[in-house]
C-alpha positions in Angstrom: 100.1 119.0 -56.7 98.5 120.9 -59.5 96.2 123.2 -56.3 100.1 124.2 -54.9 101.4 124.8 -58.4 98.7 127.0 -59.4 98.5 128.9 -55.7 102.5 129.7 -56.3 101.9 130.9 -59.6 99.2 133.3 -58.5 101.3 135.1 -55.7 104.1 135.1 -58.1 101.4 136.5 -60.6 100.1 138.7 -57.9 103.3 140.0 -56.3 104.7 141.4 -59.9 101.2 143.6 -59.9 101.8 144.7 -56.2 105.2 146.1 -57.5 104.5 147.7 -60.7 101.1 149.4 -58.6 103.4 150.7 -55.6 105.8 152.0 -57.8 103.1 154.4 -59.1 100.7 154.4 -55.9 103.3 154.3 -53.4 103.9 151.5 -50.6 100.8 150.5 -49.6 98.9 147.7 -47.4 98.2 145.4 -50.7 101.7 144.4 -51.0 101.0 142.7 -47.8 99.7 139.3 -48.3 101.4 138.1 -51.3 104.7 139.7 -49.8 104.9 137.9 -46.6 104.0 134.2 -48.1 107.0 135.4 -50.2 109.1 136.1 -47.2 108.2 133.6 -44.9 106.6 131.1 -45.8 107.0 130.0 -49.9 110.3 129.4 -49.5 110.7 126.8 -46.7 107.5 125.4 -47.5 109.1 124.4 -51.4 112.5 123.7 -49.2 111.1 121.2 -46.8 109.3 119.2 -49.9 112.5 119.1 -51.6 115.1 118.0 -48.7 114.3 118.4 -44.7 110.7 117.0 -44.9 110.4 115.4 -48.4 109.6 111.7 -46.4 107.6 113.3 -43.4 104.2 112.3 -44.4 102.6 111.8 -41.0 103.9 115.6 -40.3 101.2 117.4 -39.4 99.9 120.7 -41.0 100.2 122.9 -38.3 103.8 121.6 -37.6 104.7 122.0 -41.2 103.7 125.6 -41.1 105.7 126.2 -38.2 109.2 124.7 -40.1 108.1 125.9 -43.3 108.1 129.9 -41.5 111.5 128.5 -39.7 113.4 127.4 -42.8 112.0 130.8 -44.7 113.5 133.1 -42.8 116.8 130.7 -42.8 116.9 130.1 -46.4 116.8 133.7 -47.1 118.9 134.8 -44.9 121.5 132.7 -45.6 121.1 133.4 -49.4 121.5 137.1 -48.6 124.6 136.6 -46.4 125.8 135.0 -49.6 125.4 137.9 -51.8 125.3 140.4 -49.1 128.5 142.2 -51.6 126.2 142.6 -54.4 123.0 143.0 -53.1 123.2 145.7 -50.2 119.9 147.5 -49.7 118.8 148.4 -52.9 115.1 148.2 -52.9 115.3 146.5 -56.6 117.9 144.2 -56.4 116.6 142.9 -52.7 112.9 142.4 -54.8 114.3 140.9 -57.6 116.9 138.3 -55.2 113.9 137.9 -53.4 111.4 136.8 -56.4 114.0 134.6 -57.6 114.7 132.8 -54.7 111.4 131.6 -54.9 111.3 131.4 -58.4 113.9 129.1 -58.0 112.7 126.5 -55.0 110.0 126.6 -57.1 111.0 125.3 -60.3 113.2 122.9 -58.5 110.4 121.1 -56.1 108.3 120.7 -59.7 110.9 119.5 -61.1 112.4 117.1 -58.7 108.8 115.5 -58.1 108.1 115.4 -61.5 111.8 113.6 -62.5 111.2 111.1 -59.4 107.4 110.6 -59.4 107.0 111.4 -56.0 103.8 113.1 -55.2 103.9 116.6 -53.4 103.2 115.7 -49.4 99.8 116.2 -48.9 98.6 118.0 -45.6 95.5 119.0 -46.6 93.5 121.1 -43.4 90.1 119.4 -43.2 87.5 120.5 -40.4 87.9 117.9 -38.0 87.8 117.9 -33.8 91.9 117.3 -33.6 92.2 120.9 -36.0 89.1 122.7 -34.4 91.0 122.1 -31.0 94.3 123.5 -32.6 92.7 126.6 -34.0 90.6 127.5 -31.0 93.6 127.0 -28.4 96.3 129.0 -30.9 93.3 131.6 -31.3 93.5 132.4 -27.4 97.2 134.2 -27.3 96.6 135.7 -30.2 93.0 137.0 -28.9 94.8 138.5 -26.2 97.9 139.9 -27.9 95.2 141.8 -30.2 93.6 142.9 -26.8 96.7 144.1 -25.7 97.7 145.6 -29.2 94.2 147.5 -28.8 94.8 148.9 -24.9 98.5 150.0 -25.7 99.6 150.1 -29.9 102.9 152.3 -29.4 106.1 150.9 -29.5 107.0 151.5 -25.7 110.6 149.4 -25.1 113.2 151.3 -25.2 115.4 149.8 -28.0 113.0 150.7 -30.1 114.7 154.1 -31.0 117.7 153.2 -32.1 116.4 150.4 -34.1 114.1 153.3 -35.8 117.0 155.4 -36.6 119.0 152.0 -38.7 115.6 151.6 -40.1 115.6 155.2 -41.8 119.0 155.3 -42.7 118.8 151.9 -44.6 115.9 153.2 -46.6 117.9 156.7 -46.9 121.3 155.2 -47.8 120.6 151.6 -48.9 123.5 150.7 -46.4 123.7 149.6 -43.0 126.8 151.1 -41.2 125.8 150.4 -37.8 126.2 147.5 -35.1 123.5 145.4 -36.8 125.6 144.5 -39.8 127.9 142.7 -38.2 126.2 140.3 -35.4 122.6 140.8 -35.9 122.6 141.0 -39.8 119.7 139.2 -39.6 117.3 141.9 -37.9 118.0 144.4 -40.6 117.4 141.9 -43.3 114.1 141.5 -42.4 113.1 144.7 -41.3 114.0 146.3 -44.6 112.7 143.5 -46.9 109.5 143.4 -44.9 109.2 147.0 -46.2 110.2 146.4 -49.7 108.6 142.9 -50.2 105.4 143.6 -48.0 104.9 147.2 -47.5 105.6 147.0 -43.6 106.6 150.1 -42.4 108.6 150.2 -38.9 105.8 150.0 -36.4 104.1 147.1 -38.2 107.1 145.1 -38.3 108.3 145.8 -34.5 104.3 146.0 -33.2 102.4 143.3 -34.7 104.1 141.3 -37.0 106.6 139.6 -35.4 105.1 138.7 -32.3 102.8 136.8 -34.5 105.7 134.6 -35.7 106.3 133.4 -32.7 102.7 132.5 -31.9 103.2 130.8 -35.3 106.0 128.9 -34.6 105.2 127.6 -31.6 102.5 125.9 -33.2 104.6 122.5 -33.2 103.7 122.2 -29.4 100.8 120.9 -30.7 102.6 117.5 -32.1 103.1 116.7 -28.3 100.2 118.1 -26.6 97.8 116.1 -28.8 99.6 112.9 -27.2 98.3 114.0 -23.6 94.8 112.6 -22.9 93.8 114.6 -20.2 91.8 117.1 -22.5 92.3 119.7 -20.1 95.9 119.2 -19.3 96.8 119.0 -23.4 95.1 122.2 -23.7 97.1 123.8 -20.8 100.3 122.4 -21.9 100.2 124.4 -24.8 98.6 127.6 -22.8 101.1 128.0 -20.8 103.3 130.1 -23.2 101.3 132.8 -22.3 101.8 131.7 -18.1 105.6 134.1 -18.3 104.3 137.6 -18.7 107.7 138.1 -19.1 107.9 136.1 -22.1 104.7 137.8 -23.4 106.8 141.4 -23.1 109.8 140.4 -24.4 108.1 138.5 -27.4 106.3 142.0 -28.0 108.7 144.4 -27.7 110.7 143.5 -30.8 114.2 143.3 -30.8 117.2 140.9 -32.5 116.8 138.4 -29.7 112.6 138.4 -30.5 113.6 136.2 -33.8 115.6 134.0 -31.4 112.4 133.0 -29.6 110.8 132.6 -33.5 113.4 129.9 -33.7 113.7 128.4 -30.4 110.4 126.1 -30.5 111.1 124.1 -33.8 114.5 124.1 -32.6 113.8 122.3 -29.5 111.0 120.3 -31.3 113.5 119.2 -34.0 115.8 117.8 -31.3 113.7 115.7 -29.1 112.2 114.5 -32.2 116.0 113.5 -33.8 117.3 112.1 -30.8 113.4 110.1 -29.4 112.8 108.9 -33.1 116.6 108.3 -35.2 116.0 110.7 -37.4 119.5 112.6 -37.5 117.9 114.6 -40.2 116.1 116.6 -37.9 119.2 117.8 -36.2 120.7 119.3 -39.1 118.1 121.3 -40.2 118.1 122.2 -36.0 121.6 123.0 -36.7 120.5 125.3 -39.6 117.8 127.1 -37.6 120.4 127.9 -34.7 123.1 129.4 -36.8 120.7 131.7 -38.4 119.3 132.7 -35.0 122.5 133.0 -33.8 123.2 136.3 -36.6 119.8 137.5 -35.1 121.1 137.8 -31.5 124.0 136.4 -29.6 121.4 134.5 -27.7 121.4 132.3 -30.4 124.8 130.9 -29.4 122.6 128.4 -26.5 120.3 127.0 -29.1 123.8 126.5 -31.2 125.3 124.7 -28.5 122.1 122.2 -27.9 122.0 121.2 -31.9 125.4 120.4 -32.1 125.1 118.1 -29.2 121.9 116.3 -30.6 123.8 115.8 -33.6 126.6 114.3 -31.3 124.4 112.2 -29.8 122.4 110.8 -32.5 125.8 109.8 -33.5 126.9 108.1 -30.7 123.2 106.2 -30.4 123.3 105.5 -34.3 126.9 104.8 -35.1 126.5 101.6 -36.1 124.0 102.1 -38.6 125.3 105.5 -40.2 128.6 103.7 -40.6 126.8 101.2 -42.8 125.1 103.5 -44.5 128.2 105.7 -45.5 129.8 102.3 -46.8 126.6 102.1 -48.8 126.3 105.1 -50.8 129.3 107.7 -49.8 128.3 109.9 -52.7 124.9 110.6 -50.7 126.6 111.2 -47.6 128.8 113.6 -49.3 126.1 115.2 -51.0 124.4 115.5 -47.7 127.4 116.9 -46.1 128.4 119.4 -48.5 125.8 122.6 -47.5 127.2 122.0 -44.0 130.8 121.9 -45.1 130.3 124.8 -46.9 128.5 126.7 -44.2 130.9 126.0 -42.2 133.5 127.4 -44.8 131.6 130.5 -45.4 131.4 130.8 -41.4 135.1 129.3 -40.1 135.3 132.2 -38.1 132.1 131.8 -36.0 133.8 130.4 -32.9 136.1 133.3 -32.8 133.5 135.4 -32.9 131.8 133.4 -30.2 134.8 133.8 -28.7 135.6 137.3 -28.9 132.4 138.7 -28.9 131.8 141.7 -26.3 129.7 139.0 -24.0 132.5 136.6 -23.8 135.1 139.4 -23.0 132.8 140.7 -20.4 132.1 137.0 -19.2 135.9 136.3 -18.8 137.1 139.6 -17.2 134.4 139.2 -14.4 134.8 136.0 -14.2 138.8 136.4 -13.5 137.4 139.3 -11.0 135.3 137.1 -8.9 138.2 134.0 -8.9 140.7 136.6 -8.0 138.4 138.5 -5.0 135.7 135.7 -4.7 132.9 137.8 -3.5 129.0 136.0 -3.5 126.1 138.8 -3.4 122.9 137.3 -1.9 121.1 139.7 -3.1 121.4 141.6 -6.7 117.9 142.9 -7.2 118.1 146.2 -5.8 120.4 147.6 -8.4 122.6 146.0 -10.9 123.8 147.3 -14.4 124.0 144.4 -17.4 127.1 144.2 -19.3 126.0 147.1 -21.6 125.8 149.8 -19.1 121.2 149.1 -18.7 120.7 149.6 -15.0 118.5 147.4 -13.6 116.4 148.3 -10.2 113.6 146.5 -8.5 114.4 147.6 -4.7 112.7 146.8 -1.3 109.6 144.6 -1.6 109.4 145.0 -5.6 111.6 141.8 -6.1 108.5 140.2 -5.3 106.6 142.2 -8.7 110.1 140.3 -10.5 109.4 137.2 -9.6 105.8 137.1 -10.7 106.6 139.0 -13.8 108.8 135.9 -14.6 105.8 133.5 -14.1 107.0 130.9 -11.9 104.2 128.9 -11.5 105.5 127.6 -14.9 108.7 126.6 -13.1 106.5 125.4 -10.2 105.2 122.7 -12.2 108.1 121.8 -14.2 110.1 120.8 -10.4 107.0 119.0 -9.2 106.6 117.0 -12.7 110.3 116.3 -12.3 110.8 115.5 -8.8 107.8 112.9 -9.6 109.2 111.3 -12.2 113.0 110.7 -10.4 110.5 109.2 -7.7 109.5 106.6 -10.3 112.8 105.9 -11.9 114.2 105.2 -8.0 111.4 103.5 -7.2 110.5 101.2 -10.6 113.0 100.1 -13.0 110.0 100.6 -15.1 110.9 104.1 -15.7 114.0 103.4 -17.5 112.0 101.1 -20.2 109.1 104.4 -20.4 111.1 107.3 -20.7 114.6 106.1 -22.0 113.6 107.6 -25.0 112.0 110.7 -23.4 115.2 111.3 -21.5 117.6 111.4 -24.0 115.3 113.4 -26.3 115.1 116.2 -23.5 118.3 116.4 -22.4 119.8 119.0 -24.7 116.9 121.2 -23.8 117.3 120.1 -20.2 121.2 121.5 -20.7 119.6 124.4 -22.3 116.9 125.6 -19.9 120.2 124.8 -16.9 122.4 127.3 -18.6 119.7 130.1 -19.1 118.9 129.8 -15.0 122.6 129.5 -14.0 122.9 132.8 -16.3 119.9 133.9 -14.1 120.3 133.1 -10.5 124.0 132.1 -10.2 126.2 134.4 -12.3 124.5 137.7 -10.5 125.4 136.3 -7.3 128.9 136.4 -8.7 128.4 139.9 -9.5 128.3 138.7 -13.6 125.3 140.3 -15.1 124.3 139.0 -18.9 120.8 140.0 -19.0 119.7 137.9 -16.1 116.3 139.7 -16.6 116.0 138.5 -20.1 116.7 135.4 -19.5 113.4 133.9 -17.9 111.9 134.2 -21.9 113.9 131.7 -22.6 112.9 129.4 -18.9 109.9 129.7 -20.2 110.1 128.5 -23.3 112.2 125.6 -22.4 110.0 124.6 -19.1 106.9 124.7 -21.3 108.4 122.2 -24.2 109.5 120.1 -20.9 106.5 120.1 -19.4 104.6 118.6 -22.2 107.0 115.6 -22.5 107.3 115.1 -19.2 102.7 114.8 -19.2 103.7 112.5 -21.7 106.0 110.2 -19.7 103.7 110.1 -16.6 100.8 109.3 -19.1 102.7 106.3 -20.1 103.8 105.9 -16.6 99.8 105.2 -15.6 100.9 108.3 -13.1 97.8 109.3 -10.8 99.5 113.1 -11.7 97.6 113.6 -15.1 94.8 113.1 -13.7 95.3 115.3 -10.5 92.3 118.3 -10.0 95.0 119.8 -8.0 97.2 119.9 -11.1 94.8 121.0 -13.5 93.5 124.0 -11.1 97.4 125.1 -11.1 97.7 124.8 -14.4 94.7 127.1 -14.6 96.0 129.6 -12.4 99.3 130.0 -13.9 97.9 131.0 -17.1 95.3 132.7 -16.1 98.0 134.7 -14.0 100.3 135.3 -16.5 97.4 136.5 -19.3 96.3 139.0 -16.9 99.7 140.0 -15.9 101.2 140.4 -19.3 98.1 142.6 -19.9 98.7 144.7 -17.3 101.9 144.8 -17.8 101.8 146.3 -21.3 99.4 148.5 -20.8 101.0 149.9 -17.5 104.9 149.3 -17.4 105.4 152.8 -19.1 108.3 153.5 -21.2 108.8 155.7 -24.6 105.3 156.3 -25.3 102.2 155.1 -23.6 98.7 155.0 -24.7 98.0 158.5 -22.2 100.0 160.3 -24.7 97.6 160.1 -27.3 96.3 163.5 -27.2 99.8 165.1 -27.3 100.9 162.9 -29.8 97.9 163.7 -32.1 98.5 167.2 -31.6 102.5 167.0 -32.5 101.2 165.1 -35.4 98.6 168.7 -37.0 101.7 170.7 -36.3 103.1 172.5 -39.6 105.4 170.2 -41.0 108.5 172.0 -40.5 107.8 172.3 -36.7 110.5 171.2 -33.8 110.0 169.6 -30.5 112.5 170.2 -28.0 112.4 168.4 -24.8 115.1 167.7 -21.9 113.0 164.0 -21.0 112.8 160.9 -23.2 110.6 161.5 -25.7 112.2 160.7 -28.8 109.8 158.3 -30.2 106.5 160.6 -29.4 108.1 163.0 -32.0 110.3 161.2 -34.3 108.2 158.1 -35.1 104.4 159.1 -34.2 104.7 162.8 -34.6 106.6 163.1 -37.4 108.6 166.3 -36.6 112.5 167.1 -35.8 113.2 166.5 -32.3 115.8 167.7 -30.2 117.0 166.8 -26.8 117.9 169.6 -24.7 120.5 169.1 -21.7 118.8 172.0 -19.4 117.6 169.8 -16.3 115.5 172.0 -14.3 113.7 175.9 -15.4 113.2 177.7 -12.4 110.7 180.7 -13.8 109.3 181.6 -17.0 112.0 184.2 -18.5 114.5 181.9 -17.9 112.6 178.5 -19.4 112.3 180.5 -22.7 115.9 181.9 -22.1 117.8 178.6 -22.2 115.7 176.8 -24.6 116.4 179.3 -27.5 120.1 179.3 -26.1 120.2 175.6 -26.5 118.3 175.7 -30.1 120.6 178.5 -31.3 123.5 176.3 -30.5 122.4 173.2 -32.0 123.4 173.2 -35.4 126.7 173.6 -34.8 126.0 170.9 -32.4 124.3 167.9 -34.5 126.9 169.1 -37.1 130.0 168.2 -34.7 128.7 165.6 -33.6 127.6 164.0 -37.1 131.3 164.3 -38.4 132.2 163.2 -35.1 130.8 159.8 -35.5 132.8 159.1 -38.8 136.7 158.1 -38.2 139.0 159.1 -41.5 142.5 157.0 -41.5 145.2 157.1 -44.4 147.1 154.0 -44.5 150.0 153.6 -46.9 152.4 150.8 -48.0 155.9 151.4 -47.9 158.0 149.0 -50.4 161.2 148.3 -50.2 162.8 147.3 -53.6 166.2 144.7 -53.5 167.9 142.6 -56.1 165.9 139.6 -55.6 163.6 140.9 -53.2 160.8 143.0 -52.2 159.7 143.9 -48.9 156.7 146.0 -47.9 155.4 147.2 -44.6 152.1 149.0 -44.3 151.8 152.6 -42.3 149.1 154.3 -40.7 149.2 158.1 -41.6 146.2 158.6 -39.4 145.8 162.4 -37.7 143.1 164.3 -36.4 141.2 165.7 -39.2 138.9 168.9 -39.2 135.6 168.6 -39.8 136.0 170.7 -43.5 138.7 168.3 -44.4 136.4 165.3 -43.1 133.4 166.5 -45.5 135.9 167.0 -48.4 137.4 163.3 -48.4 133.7 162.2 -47.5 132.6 163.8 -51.0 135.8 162.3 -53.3 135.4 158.7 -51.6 131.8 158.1 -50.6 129.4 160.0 -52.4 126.8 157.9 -50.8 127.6 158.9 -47.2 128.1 162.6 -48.2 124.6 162.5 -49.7 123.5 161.2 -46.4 125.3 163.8 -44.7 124.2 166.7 -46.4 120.3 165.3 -46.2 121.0 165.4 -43.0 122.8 168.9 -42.1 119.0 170.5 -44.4 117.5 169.4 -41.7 118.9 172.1 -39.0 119.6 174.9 -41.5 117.3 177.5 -40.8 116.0 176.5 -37.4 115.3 180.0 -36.1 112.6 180.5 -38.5 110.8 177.3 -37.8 107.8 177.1 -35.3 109.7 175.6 -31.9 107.6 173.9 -29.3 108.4 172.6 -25.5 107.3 168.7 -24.9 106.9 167.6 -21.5 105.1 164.1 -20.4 103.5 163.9 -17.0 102.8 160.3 -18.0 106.2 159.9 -17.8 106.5 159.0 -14.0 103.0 156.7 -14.3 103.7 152.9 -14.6 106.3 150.4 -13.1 109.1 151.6 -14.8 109.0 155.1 -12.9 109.5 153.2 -10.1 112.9 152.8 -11.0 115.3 155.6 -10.2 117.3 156.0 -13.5 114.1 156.1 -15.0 112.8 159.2 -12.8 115.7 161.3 -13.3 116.3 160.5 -17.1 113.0 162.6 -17.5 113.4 165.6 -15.2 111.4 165.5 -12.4 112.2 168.8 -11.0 110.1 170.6 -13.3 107.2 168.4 -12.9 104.8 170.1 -10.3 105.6 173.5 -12.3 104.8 172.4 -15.5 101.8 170.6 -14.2 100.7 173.9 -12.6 101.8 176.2 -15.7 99.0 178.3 -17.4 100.7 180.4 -19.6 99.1 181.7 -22.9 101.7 179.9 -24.9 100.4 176.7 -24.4 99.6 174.7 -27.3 98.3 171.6 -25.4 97.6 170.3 -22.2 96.0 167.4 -20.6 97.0 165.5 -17.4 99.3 163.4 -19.3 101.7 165.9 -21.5 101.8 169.7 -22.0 103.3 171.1 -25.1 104.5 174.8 -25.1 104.9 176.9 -28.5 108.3 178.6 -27.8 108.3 180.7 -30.9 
């Protein structure tokens, strides 16, 4: 007790020095450490003792950590959501709610033990063969995400961009305007207080943080691997997270949905533990985890689903005895029930959200498309577009690339184990005694992984496209947790299976396989920026400061977040001849300020809405009116200024940066590398980037070239 006292007291102690030293230093890499044990783990960790995990002794440390991460990010966002009115993004305030939170789980787990005499749980980590195993097996996806980190460190995924640009504007404005406050509060929560609390900036957070959450997380595998004797299938059990190099790039790539697969493990861990050992426990704090991942990503709404009905059926199994124990002390039950009560409360609205959300309208106006003109498509692959307008194409022979890149020896394994074990329960009435137990703690996640494929392989085929792609992360997460109970049920089974060579070899293969795919992948899928466009990148970078990139391809990111310089997007496909390349470039610069201005005022929607009252004897009646009419830009900047000085700030900050442009240094960026990779392969792709200047730009020797290589060519305009 008095070790985890004095460690809290330290990073407290610690964590006030970090502040008052990057508030005269600046925001640098020693706010790290003590900031993210503030942010992610402190918090659940003191949580846990106090309520979820308080009688968990036998939980193990590894596991711990994992729920301890979990219930961190929950606590604090749900604390935020709370005070979301007061707090904002003000880089104090979010410090100061942040400190106290932990301040305050703090003094209430010391006190708590202290007033009840209950020791803190101890879960010591001693050098043993059970922990060396854990260490050295966890140490192998990390090993090669740091491998992979090394061959390509540039945020390549698209989404990436727009995520930058809330990023900046947060930090500019301390407000968040845009489509992540409402849904996917969550994301910017953390990305901005992993800046202010830990001194992450943007690619630290989206490139190699987060990723390692997950890897964190899904340290709870552990708790059922370590029940598999087969040494070599226990190890492989757990491995075969990294079998999906799908998985792998969607767990990199950071989006919202990336904190849903952060979640998804102790999720499915707490379930099959509530529902296989009584403890109903479990399934709240499940139910806890999935609402917060749920205002991550819309994802979430699955893992919602499945911890609602573990909590059902814990119920139905227990009914008898939680009746009793309601009878027995209803002022604890209530007491138990109140944080849920008031959650739900807070939240009454969350199943008309579900409901109304833009997936469920897309869902139900396809839907009523394919019952009214019932048309089944065979084959989708080619070319389909998910429901927000992302065109998908993997045509001819490259479906076959899809499948692989899904990893479906993982799925391969999972059918075999399966079809196996219905072969006992047919043939012994054995099985029912083994895996009653096993069964019912699986079959949410059974329900789970069932609605993920049907979203993957049946909806297409009905011409209903929600992210069918992005769906297989989540198979695999699902198939993997599966695949270690069901070792577990053959073991007790005496099943010749866990002992199979032929198994184990598979095993092998299919993450070996997926290792080396996901490393290829990453290194070679192509996308915003790529590890070829170093050179251009470092030369964008030595520019004066005040320079401009223009550029008619994708190539935001190279210049915005790793150059560092004002880009602009040109809308001139194709230059036919030098004279006229310099021609409509300066056209298009000299137009752009007028341009981003427009636009800018464009994306802000002024309505006057009045109440009219209508005064009688004994009554008054009053009727609200919209005013609205098109307002000029002038009169838009005017009404900005008197009602939101915070926005008009933003606004002008924003209009310095294009004042003056013809007297800044203007350069030409065009990426060869741009066409290399599997993405290029893809049609939309290709012509997003101009490809009918490519063989002239690769052959252009001008004197105005600033730099060139064989991946990128960068022309000085003027």
């Amino acid at each position: 007790m008095k070790k985890k006292i004095v460690f809290q007291l330290l990073i407290f102690v610690l964590f006030l020095l970090s502040v008052l030293l990057s508030r005269e230093l600046g925001n640098i890499i020693y706010k790290f450490p003590v900031g993210i044990l503030l942010l992610y783990y402190l918090p659940g960790s003191n949580l846990n003792d106090i309520i979820f995990l308080k009688n968990s002794k036998k939980i193990t440390w590894n596991t711990k950590l994992a729920l301890d991460i979990a219930s961190s990010i929950a606590i604090i966002y749900l604390a935020y959501a709370f005070f979301k009115g007061r707090l904002e993004y003000f880089e104090l305030r979010n410090i100061v709610f942040v400190f106290s939170l932990n301040i305050l789980l703090f003094a209430l787990n010391i006190i708590i033990h202290l007033k009840t005499k209950r020791s803190f749980p101890t879960r010591d980590f001693h050098i043993n063969k059970e922990n060396k195993r854990i260490i050295l097996l966890s140490a192998i996806p990390v090993g090669l995400f740091l491998i992979r980190l090394a061959l390509n460190p540039y945020a390549f995924e698209i989404d990436s961009r727009q995520y930058y640009e809330v990023y900046k504007n947060i930090l500019y404005s301390s407000y968040d305007t845009s489509w992540l406050a409402g849904q996917r509060l969550g994301f910017a929560v953390f990305m901005i207080f992993s800046n202010y609390i830990a001194g992450m900036n943007f690619i630290m957070f989206i490139k190699f943080f987060v990723p390692i959450l997950f890897l964190l997380t899904s340290l709870v595998l552990f708790d059922l691997t370590k029940m598999i004797k087969n040494s070599h299938l226990a190890a492989l059990a757990y491995l075969l997270l990294i079998g999906s190099p799908y998985l792998t790039i969607m767990n990199e790539g950071v989006r919202p949905e990336t904190f849903v697969f952060v979640f998804t493990l102790p999720i499915l861990f707490l379930i099959y533990k509530s529902i296989s050992y009584n403890k109903i426990g479990h399934a709240m704090l499940a139910l806890i985890f999935a609402y917060v991942a749920y205002r991550f990503h819309e994802f979430g709404m699955f893992l919602l689903f499945i911890s609602i009905l573990s909590i059902i059926i814990n119920l139905i199994r227990n009914r008898s005895e939680i009746i009793l124990s309601i009878k027995a002390n209803p002022i604890r039950f209530l007491v138990i029930l109140s944080p849920y009560a008031i959650l739900l409360l807070q939240n009454y609205n969350l199943f008309i959200s579900i409901s109304v959300s833009q997936i469920a309208q897309y869902f139900k106006g396809q839907y009523i498309v394919f019952m009214m003109h019932p048309q089944w498509n065979w084959w989708f692959l080619n070319n389909f577009i998910n429901f927000d307008g992302g065109q998908i194409q993997w045509p001819g022979y490259s479906f076959i690339l899809y499948y692989l890149y899904t990893g479906p020896g993982i799925l391969i394994i999972f059918l075999l184990l399966s079809t196996k074990i219905i072969f006992y329960k047919i043939k012994n009435k054995k099985t029912i005694v083994c895996i009653s137990n096993a069964f019912w703690g699986s079959l949410p996640i059974i329900i789970y992984f069932l609605m993920y494929l049907f979203m993957a392989e049946v909806l297409p085929r009905m011409n209903i496209f929600l992210y069918p792609n992005r769906t297989w992360a989540h198979i695999a997460i699902s198939v993997t947790f599966l695949i270690a109970v069901e070792l577990i049920a053959l073991q007790k089974l005496d099943s010749r299976e866990t002992k199979s060579k032929m198994l184990v070899a598979f095993f092998y293969l299919t993450v070996i396989g997926g290792g080396i795919g996901s490393t290829i992948l990453s290194t070679n899928m192509g996308g915003l920026v790529v590890p070829s466009e170093k050179g251009v990148i470092k030369k964008i970078k030595a520019l004066p400061e005040e320079s401009i990139i223009v550029s008619n391809q994708v190539n935001d990111n190279i210049v915005t977040i790793y150059g560092n310089k004002l880009y602009i997007h040109i809308s001139k496909s194709q230059f036919s001849q030098n004279a006229d390349f310099i021609h409509e470039i300066n056209n298009n610069i000299n137009d752009y300020p007028d341009n981003f201005r427009k636009q800018l005022l464009d994306s802000f929607d002024i309505r006057k809405i009045s109440q009219l009252i209508i005064d009688k004897k004994y009554t008054t009646s009053s009727y609200s009116i919209d005013d609205s009419r098109q307002y000029s830009n002038e009169e838009k900047l005017a009404i900005i200024k008197q009602y939101d000085p915070k926005a008009y700030g933003y606004i002008i900050e924003q209009f310095k940066t294009v004042e003056n442009i013809g007297e800044k240094p203007i350069y030409y960026l065009y990426s060869f590398a741009k066409f290399d990779g599997f993405l290029a392969q893809r049609k939309s792709w290709a012509e997003s980037n101009n490809p009918q200047d490519l063989e002239w730009l690769q052959n252009y020797n001008g004197d105005d070239i600033a730099y060139k290589d064989k991946h990128a060519i960068l022309i000085k305009i003027r």
